[in-house]
C-alpha positions as a printed Julia matrix, in Angstrom:
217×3 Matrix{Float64}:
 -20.48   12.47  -14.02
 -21.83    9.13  -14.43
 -20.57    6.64  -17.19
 -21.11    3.02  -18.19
 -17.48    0.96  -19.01
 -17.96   -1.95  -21.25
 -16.78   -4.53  -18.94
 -15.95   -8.29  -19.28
 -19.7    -9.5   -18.18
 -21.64   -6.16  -19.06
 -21.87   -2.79  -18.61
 -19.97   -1.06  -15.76
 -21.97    1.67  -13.58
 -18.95    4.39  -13.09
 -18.59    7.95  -11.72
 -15.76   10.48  -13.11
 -14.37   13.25  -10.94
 -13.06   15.86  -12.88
 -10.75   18.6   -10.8
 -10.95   21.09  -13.41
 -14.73   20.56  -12.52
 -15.95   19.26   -9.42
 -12.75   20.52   -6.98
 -11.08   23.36   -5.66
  -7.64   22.64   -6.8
  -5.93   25.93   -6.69
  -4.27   25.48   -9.52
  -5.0    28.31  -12.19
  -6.01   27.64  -15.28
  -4.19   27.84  -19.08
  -4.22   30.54  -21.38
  -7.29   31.53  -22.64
  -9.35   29.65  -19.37
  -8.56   26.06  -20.45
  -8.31   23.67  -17.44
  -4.85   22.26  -17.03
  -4.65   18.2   -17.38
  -5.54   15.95  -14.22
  -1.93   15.4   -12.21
  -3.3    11.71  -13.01
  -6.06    9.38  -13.08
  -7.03    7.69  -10.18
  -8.96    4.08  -10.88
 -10.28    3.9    -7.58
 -11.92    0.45   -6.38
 -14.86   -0.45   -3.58
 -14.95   -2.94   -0.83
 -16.05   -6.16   -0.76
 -19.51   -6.45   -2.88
 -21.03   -9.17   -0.74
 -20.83   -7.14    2.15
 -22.4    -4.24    0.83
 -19.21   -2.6    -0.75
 -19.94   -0.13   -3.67
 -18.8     2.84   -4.99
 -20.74    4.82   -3.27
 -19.27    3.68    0.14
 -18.61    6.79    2.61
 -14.73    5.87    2.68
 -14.36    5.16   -1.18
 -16.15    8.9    -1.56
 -13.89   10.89    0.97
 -10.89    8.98   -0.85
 -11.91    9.93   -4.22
 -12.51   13.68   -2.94
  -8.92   13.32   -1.52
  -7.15   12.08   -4.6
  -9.73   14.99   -6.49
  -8.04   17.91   -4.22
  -4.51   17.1    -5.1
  -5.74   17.76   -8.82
  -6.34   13.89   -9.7
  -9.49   12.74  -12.07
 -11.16   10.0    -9.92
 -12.59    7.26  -11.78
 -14.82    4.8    -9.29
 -17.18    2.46  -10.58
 -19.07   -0.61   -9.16
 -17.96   -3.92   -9.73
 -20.18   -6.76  -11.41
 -23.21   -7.25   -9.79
 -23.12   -4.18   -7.27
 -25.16   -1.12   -7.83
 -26.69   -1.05  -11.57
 -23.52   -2.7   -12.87
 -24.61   -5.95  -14.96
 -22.96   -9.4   -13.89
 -22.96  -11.4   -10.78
 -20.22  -11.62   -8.44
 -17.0   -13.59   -9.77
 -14.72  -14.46   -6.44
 -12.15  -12.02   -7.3
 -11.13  -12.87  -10.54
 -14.01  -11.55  -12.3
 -13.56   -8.6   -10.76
  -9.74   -8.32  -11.56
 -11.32   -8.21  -15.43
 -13.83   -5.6   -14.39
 -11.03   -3.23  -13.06
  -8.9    -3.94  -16.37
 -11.69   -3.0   -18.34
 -11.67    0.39  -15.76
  -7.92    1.04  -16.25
  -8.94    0.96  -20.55
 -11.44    3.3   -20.16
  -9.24    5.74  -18.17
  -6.44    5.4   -20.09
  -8.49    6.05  -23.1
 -10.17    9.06  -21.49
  -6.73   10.67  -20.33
  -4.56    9.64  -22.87
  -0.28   10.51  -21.68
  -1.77   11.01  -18.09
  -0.07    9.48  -15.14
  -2.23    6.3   -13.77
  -2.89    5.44  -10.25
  -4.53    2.17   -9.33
  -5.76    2.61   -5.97
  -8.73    0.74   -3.62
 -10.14    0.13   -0.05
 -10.0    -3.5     1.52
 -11.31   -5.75   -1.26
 -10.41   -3.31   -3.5
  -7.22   -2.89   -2.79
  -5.85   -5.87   -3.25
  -8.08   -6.26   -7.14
  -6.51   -2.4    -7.65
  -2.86   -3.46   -6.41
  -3.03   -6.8    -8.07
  -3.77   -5.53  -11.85
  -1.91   -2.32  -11.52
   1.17   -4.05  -10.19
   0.87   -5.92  -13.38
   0.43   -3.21  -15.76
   3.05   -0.75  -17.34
   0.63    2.04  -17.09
   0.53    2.09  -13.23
   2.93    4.11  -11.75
   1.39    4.47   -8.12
  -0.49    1.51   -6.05
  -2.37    2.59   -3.34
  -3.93    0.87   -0.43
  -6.48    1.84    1.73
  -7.64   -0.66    4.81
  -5.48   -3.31    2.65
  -6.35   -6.56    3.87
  -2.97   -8.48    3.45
  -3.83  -11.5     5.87
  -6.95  -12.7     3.44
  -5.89  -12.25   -0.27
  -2.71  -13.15   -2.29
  -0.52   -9.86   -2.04
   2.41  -11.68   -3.79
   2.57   -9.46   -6.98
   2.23   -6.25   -5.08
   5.01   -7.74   -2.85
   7.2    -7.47   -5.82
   6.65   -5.19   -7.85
   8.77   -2.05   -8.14
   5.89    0.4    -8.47
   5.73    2.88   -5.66
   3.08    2.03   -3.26
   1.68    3.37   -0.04
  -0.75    2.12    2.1
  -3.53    3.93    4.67
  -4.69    1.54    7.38
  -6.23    1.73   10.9
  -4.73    1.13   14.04
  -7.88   -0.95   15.61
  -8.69   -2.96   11.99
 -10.04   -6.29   13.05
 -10.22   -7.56    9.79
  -6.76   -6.99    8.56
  -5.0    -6.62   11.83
  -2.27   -3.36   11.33
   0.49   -6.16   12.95
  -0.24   -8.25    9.27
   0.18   -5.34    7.51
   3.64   -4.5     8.52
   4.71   -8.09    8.32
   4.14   -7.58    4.77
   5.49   -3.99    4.58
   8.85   -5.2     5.75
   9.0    -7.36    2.73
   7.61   -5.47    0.25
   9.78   -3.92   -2.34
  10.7    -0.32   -2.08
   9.71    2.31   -2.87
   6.8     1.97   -0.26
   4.96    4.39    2.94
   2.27    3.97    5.31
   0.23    5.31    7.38
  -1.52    3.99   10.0
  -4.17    6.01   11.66
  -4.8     5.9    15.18
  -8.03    4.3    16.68
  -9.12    3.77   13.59
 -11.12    0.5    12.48
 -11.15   -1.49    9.14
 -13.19    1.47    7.2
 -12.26    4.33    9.23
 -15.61    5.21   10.55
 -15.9     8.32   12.73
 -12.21    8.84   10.82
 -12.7    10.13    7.49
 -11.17   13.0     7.64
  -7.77   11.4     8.64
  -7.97    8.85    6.69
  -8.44   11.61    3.83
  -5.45   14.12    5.07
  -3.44   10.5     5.39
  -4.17    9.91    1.45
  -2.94   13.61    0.88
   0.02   13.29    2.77
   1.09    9.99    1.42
   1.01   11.3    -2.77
   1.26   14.88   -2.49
């Protein structure tokens, strides 16, 4: 379902998965049909806009659908400036408000559901950056997390659980970076790393999908 999030320079373009509506969870319903609650919201972030990065990216939709069969609500939304969303690119730190602004609108929507702040390359490290920071956050999760060209810092330390999803053959954030960083990162903390795999899993969906599964079921 498509929604607008009233973001820091202007309206946000954002979808919503719903499991009780738009997945096969398994999970049976309440008495008298009601669907149960999500087993969290997901605030799920794109890659890099400048590089043609939105929401609608083939790895940021087989991630949300991932995070939707294990009975989460997906939120995804395009940054400033990407897709219909108003603004114009902000370096990173705009874009750290524009996911705040995300997290809000979840937490509003959901209210005393579980929130997981999750994103692929760019994404990841705006996701893991404000949801390290933020009480509400009690999962990070990386996908194709590019360590060796943002500040990770924050993540580094923080005590939320995190995981990570990366592939074997990513030129852009080389795997070797990302266990550098691993090792020093605070527990608790997996990964994955998924074999022959490039920096947006293409031709590797699917794994990197069962890998996201795997990691948070």
């Amino acid at each position: 379902m498509i929604h607008h999030i009233s973001g820091p320079a202007g309206r946000l373009e954002a979808l919503l998965d719903d499991p009780a509506a738009s997945c096969t969870t398994g999970k049976p319903s309440m008495p008298g049909g009601e669907a149960p609650p999500p087993r969290a919201v997901v605030v799920l972030a794109h890659p890099h806009p400048m590089h043609g990065g939105t929401m609608h990216s083939k790895v940021v939709f087989q991630a949300a659908k991932a995070f939707c069969r294990l009975g989460c609500a997906v939120l995804r939304f395009n940054f400033r400036g990407a897709g219909t969303s108003e603004g114009a690119f902000a370096g990173g730190a705009g874009e750290q408000h524009d996911y705040r602004a995300a997290l809000d609108f979840a937490a509003d929507r959901f209210p005393g559901v579980e929130i997981w702040a999750a994103g692929v390359s760019f994404g990841a490290w705006v996701a893991m950056t404000v949801g390290a920071t933020d009480p509400r956050v009690t999962l990070l999760v990386g996908i194709a997390t590019p360590v060796s060209m943002y500040d990770f810092s924050v993540v580094a330390s923080s005590q939320t659980p995190k995981v990570f999803v990366h592939g074997e053959h990513d030129t852009i954030s080389p795997t070797r970076a990302l266990w550098e960083f691993y090792a020093t990162a605070s527990e608790p903390k997996e990964i994955v790393v998924i074999e022959a795999a490039d920096h947006l899993f293409d031709g590797r969906y699917a794994e990197m999908a069962e890998a996201v599964e795997g990691l948070v079921a």
